[in-house]
Backbone as CSV, one residue per row, in Angstrom:
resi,resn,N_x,N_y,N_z,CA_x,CA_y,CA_z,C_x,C_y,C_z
1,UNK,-9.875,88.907,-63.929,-10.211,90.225,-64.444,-10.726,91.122,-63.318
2,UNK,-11.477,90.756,-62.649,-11.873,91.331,-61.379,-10.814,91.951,-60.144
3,UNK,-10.529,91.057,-60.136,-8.765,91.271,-59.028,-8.038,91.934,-59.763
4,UNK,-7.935,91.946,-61.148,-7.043,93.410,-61.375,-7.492,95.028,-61.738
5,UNK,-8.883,94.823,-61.645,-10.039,96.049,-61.361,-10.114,96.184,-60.079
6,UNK,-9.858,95.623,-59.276,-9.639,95.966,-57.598,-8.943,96.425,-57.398
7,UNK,-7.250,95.441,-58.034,-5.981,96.096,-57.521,-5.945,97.266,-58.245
8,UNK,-6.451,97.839,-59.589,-6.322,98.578,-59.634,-7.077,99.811,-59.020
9,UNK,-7.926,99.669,-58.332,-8.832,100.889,-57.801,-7.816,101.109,-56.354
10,UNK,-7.290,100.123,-55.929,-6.846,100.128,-54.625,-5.626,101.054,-54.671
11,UNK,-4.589,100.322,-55.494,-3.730,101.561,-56.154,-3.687,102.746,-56.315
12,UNK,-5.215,103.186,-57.204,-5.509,104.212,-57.400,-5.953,105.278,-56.110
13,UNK,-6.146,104.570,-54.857,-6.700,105.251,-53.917,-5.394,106.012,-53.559
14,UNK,-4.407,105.159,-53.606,-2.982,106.049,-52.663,-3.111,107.159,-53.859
15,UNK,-3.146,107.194,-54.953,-3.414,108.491,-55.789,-3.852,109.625,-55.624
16,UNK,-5.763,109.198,-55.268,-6.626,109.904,-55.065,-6.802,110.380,-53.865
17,UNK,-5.817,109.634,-52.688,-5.580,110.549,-51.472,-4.127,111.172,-51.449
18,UNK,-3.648,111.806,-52.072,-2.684,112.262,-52.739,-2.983,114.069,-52.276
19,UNK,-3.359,114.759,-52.675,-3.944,115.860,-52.737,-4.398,115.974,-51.516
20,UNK,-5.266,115.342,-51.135,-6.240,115.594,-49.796,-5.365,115.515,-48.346
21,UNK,-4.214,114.631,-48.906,-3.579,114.176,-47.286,-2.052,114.560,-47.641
22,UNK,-1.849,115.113,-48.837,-0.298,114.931,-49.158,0.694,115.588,-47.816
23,UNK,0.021,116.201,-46.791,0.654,116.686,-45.521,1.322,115.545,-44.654
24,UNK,0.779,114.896,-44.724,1.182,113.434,-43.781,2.246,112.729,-44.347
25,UNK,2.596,112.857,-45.643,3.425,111.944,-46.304,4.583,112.505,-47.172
26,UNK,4.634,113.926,-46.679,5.776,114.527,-47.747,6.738,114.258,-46.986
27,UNK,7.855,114.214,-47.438,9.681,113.979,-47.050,9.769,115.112,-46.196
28,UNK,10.687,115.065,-44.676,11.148,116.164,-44.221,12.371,117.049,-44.468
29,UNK,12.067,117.714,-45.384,13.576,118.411,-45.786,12.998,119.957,-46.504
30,UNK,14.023,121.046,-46.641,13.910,122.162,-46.931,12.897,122.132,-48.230
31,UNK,13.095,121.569,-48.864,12.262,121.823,-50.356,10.535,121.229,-49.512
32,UNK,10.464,120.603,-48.887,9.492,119.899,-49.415,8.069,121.091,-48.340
33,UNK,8.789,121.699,-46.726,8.324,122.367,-46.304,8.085,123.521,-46.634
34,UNK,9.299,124.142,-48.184,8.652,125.332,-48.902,7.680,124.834,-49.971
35,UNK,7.749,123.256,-50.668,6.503,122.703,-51.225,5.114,123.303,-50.372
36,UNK,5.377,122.608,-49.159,3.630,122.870,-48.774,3.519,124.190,-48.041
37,UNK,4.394,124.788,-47.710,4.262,126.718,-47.733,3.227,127.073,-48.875
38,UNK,3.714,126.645,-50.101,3.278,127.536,-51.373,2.135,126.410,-51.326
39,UNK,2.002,125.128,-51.283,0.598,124.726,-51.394,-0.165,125.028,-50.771
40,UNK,-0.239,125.235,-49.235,-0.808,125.716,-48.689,-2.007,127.026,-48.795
41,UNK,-0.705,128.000,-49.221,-0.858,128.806,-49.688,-2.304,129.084,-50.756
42,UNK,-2.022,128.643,-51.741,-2.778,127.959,-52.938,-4.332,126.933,-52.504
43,UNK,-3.967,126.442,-51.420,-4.972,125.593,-50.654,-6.022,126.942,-50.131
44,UNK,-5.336,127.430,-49.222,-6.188,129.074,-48.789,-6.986,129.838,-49.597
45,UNK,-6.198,130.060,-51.155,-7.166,130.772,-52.115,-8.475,129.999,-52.293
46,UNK,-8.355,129.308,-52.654,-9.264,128.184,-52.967,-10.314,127.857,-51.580
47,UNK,-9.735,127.371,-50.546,-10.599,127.593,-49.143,-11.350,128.859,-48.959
48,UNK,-10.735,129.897,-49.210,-11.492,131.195,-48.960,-12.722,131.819,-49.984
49,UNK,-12.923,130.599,-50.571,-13.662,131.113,-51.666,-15.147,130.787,-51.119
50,UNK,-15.372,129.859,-50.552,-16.589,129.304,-49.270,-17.587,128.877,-49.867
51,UNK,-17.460,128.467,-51.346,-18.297,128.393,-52.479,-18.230,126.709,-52.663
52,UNK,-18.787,125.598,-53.509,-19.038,124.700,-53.503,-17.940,124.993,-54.887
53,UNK,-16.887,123.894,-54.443,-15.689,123.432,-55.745,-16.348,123.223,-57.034
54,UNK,-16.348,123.538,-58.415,-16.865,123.034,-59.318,-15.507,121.853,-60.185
55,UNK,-15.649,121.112,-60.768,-14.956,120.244,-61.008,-13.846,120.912,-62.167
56,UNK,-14.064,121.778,-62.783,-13.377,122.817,-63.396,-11.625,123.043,-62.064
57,UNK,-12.177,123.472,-61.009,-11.592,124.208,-60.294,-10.982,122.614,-59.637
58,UNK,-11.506,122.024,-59.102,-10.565,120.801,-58.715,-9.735,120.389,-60.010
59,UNK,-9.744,119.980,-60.989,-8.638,119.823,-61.916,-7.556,121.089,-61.876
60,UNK,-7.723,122.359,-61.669,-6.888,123.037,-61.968,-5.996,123.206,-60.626
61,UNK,-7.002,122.812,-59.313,-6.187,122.860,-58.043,-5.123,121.302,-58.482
62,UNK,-5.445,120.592,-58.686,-4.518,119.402,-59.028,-3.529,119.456,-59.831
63,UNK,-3.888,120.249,-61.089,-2.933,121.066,-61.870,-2.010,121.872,-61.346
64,UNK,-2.203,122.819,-60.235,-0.906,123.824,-59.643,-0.315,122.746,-58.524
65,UNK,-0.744,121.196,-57.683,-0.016,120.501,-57.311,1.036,120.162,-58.033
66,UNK,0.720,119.540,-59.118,1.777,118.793,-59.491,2.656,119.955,-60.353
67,UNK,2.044,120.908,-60.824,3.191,121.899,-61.290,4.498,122.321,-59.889
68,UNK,3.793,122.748,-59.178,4.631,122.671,-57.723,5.262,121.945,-57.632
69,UNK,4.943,120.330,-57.348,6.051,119.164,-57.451,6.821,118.690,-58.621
70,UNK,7.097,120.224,-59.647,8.280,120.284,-60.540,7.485,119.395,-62.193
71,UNK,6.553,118.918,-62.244,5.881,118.776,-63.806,5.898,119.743,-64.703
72,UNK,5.976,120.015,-65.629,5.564,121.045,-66.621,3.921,120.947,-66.725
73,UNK,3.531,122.538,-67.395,2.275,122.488,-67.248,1.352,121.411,-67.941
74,UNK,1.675,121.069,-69.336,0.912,120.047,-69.953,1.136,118.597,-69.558
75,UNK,2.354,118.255,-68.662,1.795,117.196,-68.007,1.243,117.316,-66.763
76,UNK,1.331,118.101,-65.914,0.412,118.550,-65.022,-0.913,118.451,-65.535
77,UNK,-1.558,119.272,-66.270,-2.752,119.198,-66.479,-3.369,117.672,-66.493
78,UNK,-2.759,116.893,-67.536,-3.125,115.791,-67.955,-3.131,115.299,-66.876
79,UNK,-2.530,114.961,-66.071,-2.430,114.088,-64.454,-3.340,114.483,-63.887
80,UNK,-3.777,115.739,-64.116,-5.039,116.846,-63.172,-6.147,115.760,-63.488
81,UNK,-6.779,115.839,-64.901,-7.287,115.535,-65.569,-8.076,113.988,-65.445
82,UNK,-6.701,112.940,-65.333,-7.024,111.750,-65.461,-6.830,111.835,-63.453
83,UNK,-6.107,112.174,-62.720,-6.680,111.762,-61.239,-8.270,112.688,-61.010
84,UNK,-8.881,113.377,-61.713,-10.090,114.176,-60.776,-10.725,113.312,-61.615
85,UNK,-10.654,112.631,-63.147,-11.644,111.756,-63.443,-11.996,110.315,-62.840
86,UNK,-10.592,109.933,-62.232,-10.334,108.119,-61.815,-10.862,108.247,-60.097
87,UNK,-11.123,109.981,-59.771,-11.304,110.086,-58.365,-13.012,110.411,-57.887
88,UNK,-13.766,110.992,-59.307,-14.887,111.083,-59.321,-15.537,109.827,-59.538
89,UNK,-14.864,108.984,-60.850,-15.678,107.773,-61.243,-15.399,106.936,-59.372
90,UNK,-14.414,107.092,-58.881,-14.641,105.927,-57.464,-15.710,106.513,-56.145
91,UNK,-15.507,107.823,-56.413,-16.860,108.734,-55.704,-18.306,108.519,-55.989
92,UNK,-18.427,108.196,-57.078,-19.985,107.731,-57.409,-20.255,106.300,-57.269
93,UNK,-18.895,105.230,-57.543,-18.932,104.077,-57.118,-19.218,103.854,-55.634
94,UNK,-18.474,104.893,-54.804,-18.892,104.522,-53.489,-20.191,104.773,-53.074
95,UNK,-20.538,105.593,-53.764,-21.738,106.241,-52.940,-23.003,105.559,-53.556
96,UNK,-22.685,105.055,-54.779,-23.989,103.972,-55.299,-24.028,102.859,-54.371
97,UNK,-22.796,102.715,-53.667,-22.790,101.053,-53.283,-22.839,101.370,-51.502
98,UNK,-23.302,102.801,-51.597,-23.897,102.720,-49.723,-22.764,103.536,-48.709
99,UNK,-21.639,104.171,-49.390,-20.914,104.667,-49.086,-20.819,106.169,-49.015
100,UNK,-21.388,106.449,-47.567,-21.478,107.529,-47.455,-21.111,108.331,-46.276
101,UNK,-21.260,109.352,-45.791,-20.234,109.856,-44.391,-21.352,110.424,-43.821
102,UNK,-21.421,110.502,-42.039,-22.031,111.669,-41.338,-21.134,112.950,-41.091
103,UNK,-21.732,114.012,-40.516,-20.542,115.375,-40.161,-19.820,114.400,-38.927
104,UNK,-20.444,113.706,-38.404,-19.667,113.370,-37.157,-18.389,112.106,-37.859
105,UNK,-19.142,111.403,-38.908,-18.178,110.676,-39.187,-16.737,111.515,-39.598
106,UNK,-17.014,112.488,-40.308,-15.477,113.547,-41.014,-15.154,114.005,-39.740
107,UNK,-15.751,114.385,-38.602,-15.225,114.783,-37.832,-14.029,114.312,-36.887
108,UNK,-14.699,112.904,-36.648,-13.820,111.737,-35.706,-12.684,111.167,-36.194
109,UNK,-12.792,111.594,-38.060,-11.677,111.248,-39.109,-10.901,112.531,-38.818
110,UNK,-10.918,113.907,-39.366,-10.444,114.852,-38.538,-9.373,114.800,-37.740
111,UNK,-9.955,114.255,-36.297,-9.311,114.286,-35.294,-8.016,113.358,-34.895
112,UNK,-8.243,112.385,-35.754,-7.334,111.233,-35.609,-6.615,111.858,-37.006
113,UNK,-6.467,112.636,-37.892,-5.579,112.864,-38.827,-5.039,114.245,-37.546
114,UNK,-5.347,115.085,-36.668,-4.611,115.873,-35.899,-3.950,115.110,-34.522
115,UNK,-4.686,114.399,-34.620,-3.611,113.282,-33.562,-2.001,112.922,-34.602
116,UNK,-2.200,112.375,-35.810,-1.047,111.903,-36.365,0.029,113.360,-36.787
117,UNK,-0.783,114.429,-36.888,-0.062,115.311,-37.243,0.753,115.404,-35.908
118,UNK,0.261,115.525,-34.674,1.214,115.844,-33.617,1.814,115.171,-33.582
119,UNK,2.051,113.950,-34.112,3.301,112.740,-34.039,4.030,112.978,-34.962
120,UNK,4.059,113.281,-36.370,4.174,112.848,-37.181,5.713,113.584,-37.265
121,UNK,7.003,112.841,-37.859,8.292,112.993,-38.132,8.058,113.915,-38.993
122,UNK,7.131,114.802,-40.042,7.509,115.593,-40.564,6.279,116.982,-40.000
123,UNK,5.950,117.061,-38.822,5.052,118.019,-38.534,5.566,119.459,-38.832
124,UNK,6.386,119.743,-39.091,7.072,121.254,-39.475,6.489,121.754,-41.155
125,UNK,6.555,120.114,-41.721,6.094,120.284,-42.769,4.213,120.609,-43.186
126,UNK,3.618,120.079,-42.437,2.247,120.136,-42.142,2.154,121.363,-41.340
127,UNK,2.901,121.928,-40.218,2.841,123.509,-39.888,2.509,124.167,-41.074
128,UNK,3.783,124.053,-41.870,4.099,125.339,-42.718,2.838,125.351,-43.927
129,UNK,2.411,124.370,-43.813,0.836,124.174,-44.881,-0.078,124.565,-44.131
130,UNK,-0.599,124.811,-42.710,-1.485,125.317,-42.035,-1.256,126.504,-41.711
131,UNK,0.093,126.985,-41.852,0.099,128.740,-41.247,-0.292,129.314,-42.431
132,UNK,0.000,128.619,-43.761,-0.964,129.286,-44.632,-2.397,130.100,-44.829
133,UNK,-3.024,129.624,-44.210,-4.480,129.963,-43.429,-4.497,130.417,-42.478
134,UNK,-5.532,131.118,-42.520,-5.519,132.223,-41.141,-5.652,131.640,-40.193
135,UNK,-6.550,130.658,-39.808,-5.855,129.953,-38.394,-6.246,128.804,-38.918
136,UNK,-5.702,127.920,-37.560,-5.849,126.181,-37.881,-7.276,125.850,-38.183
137,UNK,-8.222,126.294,-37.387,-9.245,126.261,-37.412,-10.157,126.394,-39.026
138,UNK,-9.486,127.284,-39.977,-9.490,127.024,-41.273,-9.005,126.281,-41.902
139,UNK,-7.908,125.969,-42.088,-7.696,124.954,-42.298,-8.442,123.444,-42.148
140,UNK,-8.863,123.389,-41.035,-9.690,121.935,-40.755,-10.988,122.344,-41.206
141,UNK,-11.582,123.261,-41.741,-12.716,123.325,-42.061,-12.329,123.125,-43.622
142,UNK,-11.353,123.749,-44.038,-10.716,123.392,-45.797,-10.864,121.767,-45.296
143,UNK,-9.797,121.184,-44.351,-10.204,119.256,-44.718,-11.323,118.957,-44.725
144,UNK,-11.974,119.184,-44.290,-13.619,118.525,-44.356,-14.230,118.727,-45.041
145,UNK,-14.276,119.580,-45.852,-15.035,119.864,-47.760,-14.102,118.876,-47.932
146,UNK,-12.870,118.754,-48.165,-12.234,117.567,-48.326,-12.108,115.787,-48.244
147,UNK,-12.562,115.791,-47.218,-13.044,114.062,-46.696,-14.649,114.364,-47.264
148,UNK,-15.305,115.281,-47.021,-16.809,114.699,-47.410,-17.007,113.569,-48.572
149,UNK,-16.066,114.114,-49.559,-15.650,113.457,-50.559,-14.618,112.327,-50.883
150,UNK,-13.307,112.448,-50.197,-12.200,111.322,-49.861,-13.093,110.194,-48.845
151,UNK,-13.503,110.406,-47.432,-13.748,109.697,-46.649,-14.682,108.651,-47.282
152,UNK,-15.740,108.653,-48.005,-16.511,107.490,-48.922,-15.565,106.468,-49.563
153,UNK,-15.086,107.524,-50.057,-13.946,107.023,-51.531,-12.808,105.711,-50.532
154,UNK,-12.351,106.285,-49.478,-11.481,105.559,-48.366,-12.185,104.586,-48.163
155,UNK,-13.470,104.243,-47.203,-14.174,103.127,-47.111,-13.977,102.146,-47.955
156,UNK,-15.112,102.907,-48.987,-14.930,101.927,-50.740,-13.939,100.892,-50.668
157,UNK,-12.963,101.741,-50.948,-11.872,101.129,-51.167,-11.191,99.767,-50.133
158,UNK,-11.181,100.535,-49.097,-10.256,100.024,-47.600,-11.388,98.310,-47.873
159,UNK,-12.760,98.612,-48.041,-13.532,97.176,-47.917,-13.557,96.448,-49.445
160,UNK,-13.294,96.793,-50.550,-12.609,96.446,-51.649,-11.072,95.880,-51.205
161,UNK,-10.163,96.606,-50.797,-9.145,95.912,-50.493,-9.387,94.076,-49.438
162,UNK,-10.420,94.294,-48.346,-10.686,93.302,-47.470,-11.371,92.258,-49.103
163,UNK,-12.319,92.270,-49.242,-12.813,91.655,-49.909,-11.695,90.986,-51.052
164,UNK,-10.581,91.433,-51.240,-9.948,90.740,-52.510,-9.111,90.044,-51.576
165,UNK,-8.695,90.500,-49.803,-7.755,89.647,-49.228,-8.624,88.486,-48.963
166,UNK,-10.038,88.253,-48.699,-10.515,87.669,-48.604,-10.775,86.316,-49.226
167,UNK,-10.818,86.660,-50.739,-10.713,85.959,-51.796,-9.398,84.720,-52.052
């Protein structure tokens, strides 16, 4: 019973970093670089707001993802819905159980996600999501409200995953 409350949280992480990282992992082809144009896009409104996310507003940013990646709105929502709930309940799990970040830790995470971007086989696609924003430099300040919250959740997990290989 345990090992399939693991595997399932572990699972759930490629989910819940879904949203936060979907730049690194989209397909390189015409649709997918006007995908993260318009997410981007959508990422910016939301970045420019400089205000602390209320959980209202993260479901509905999750909501115009997956409408973007072609859902209709009522299953969009619902997906909104059940990933910002399965992504909060592992956010408080981490952070009860000692899982927590410095600025320097998001930072050094950061940098090694702009290292992979300069490699990465689909960097045109991750461009066209950063020219969205007025400069890069916004953008990486949008990721890091971002990891404050993913980067715990990653740990959690990544030592949940060790612990069940362990087993």
């Amino acid at each position: 019973m345990k090992r399939r409350k693991i595997s399932a949280l572990v699972l759930f992480l490629a989910a819940v970093l879904l949203i936060g990282t979907v730049t690194f992992y989209s397909r390189a082809d015409d649709s997918s670089a006007s995908l993260m144009s318009r997410w981007g896009a959508r990422l910016n409104e939301y970045a420019s707001r400089k205000t602390e996310t209320s959980a209202q507003e993260e479901i509905n940013q999750a909501k115009e993802f997956y409408m973007l990646s072609g859902m209709d709105e009522e299953m969009a929502e619902a997906e909104a819905e059940e990933y910002m709930a399965e992504r909060e309940v592992l956010y408080q799990k981490a952070v009860q159980s000692g899982y927590g970040v410095t600025d320097e830790d998001i930072r050094a995470y950061l940098e090694e996600l702009k290292t992979l971007m300069d490699s990465a086989d689909n960097k045109e696609d991750v461009q066209a999501l950063i020219d969205q924003f007025g400069t890069e430099e916004e953008y990486w300040d949008y990721q890091y409200r971002v990891y404050e919250k993913n980067l715990p959740i990653q740990n959690y997990v990544k030592d949940l995953e060790r612990q069940q290989a362990d087993q």
